[in-house]
N, C-alpha and C positions, 0 to 999 in steps of 0.2 A: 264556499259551501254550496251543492249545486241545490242541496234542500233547501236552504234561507233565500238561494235566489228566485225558488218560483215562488215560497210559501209567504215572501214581498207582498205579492199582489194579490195569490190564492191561497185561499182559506182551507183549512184541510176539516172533512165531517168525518168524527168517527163517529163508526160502523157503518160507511157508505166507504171511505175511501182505502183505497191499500195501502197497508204498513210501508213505510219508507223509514232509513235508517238502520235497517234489521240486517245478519248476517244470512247469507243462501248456501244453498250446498251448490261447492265450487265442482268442475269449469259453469260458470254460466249460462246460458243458450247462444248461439251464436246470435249477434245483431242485439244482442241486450245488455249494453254494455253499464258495468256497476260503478260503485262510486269508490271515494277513497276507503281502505281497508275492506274491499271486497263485499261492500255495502249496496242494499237496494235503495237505488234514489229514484227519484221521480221521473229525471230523463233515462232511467232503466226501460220503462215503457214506453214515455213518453217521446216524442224528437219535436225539441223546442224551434227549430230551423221549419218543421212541418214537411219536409220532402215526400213521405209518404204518400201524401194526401187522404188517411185515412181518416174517419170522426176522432173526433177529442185529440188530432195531432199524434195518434195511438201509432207504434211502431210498426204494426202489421194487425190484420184483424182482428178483432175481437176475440173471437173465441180459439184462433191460433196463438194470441199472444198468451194469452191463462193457459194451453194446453203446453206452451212450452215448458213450462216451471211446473206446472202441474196436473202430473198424468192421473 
């Protein structure tokens, strides 16, 4: 489960953190890749590996990653 493997360590706050587990309107954005049953998980934004090297391990900027899902 890729959500039980981060939420191990981190704590999730609601109303500060984004919905994870939740269905999207499909195809996805490119580079955000979902979970099992076409589900937003945490490494949806996130890249656990950190290649990016953006803050918070984030998959691409900040305000490009929200703008892709939503316009």
């Amino acid at each position: 489960d890729p959500i039980a493997a981060c939420t191990a360590c981190h704590t999730q706050v609601p109303g500060q953190d984004h919905p994870v587990a939740v269905s999207v309107r499909l195809p996805a954005p490119p580079g955000l890749p979902l979970g099992p049953n076409g589900k937003l998980v945490c490494t949806t934004c996130h890249d656990p590996h950190n290649e990016t090297q953006f803050p918070r391990m984030l998959r691409m900027e900040v305000n490009a990653l929200c703008a892709a899902c939503h316009k």
